[in-house]
C-alpha positions as CSV (number, residue, x, y, z in Angstrom):
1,X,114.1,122.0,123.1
2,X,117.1,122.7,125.1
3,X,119.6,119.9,125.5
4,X,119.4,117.8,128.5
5,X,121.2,118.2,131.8
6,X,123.1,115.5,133.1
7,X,121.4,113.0,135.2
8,X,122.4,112.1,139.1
9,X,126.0,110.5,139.3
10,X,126.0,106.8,139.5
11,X,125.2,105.4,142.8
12,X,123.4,108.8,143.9
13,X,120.3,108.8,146.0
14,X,118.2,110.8,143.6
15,X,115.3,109.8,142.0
16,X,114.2,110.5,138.9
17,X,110.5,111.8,137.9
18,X,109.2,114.4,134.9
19,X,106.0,116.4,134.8
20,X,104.3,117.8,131.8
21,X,103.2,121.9,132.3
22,X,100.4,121.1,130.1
23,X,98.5,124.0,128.8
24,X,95.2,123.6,126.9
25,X,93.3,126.3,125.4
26,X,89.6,126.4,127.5
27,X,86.9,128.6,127.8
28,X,88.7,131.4,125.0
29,X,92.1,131.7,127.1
30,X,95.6,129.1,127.6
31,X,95.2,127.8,130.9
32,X,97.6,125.3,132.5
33,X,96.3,122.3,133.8
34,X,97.1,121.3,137.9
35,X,95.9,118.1,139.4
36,X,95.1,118.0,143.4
37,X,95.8,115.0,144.8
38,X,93.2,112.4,147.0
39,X,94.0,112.8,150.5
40,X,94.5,109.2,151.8
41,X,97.6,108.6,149.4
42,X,101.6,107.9,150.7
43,X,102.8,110.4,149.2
44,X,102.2,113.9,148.4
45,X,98.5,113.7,149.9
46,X,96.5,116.5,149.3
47,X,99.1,118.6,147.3
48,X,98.4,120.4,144.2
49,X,101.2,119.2,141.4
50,X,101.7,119.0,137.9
51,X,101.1,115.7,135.9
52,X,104.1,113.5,136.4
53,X,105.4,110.9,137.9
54,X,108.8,108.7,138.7
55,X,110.9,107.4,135.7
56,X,109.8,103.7,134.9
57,X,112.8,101.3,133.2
58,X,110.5,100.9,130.4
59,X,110.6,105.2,129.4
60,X,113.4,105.7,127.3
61,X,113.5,109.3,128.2
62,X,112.4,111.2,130.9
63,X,110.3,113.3,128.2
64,X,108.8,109.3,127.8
65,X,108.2,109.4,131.3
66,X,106.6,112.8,131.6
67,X,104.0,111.8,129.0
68,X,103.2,109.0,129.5
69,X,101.8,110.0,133.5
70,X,100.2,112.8,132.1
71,X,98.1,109.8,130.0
72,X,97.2,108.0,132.9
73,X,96.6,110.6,135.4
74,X,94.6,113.1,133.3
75,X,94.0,111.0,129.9
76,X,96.3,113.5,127.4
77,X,97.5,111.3,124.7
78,X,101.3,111.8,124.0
79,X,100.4,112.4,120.0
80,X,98.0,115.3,121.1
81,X,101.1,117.5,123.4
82,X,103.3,119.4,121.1
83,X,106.1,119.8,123.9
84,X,107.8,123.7,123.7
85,X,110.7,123.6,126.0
86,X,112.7,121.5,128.6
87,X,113.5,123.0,131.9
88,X,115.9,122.2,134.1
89,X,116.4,120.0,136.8
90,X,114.6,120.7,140.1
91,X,115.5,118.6,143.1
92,X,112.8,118.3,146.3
93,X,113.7,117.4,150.2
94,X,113.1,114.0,149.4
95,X,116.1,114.0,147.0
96,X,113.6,113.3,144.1
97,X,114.9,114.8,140.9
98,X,112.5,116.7,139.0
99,X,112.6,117.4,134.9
100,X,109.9,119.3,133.6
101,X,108.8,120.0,130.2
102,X,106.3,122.4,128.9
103,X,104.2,121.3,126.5
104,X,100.6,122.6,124.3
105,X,98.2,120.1,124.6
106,X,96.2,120.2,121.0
107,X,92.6,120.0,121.1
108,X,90.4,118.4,121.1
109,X,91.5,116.9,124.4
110,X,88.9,115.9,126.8
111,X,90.1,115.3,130.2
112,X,89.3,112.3,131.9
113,X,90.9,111.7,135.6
114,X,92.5,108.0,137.4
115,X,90.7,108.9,140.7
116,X,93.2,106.8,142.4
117,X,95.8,109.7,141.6
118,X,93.5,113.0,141.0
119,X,90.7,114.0,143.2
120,X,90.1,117.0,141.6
121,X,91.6,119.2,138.3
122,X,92.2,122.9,138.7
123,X,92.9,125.5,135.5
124,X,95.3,128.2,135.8
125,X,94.7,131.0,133.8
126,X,98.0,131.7,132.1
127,X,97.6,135.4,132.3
128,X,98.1,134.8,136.1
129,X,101.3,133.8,136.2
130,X,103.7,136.5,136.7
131,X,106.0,137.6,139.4
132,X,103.3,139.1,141.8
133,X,101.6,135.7,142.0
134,X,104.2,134.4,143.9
135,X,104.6,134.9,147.5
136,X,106.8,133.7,149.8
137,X,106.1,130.5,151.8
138,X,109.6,130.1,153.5
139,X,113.3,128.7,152.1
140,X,115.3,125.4,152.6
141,X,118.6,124.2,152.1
142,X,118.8,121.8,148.9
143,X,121.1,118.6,149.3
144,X,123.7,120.7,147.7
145,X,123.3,123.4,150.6
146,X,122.3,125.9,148.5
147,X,119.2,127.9,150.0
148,X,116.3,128.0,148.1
149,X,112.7,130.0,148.3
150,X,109.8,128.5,148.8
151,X,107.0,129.8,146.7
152,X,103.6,129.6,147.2
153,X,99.7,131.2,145.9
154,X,96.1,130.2,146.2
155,X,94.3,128.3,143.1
156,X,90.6,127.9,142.9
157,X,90.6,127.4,147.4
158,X,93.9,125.2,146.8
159,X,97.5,126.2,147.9
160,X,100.3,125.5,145.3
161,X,103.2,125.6,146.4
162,X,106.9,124.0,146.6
163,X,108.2,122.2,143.7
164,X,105.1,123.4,141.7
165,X,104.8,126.9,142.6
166,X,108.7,126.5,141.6
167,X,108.6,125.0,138.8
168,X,105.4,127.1,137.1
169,X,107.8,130.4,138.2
170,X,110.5,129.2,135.8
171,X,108.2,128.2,132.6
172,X,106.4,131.5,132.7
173,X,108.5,134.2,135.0
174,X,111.6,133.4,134.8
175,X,114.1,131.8,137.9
């Protein structure tokens, strides 16, 4: 794993949160597992995203953290994910900072959903995910006023995109 990158300054706005790029083996290929959302929730209604979640007091590392959602939203038990990699920090509009990790899920791991936080589970053939799957959505300035693309594809009648889309494009492409 690569060593971690430093966490916001003291006093900073940031949040922080950790998702797991889980991939399974199903159906004779890897596949990376993608949760939509339910539509009547606060936040982040509708969208297509990666198990994860914000940072509780009680994680003592963001790796903790990035686990232990993926337990409650999808049921993968932390001693079945063999995590691969740490990526680094990706920061949203809403000044959330984002540290994902890549991880093999071991089977057998049957999924089993909190329908308060998934409505629905979607499998992403990791064959798929190379450059050309990536389109262009539009760009926006980060809080450190550097311009970023927005990326963006179609999943299973679903749009991925944003943080996701972004975040999927560094594990497996590349930045």
């Amino acid at each position: 794993m690569t060593p971690p990158e430093a966490s916001p300054t003291p006093g900073s706005r940031a949040r922080e949160f950790a998702v797991l790029v889980p991939i399974l083996h199903r159906e004779g290929e890897d596949v990376v597992l993608l949760t939509k959302r339910p539509e009547g929730l606060e936040r982040y209604a509708g969208q297509v995203c990666l198990p994860g979640g914000e940072r509780d007091p009680r994680d003592a590392s963001l790796l903790e953290t990035a686990l232990r959602e993926a337990q409650e939203e999808v049921g993968i038990p932390p001693e079945r994910v063999e995590v691969l990699r740490e990526l680094g920090w990706h920061e949203s509009r809403l000044l959330h900072r984002v540290k994902p990790f890549v991880g093999r899920v071991r089977a057998p791991c049957p999924i089993a959903t909190d329908p308060r936080e998934v409505e629905r589970v979607l499998y992403l053939p990791v064959r798929r995910i190379t450059a050309e799957l990536f389109e262009e959505r539009g760009r926006w300035v980060g809080p450190d006023g550097e311009e970023r693309v927005v990326y963006t594809f179609q999943l299973e009648g679903c749009e991925v995109w944003g943080l996701t889309a972004r975040v999927l494009r560094e594990a497996f492409v590349g930045a």
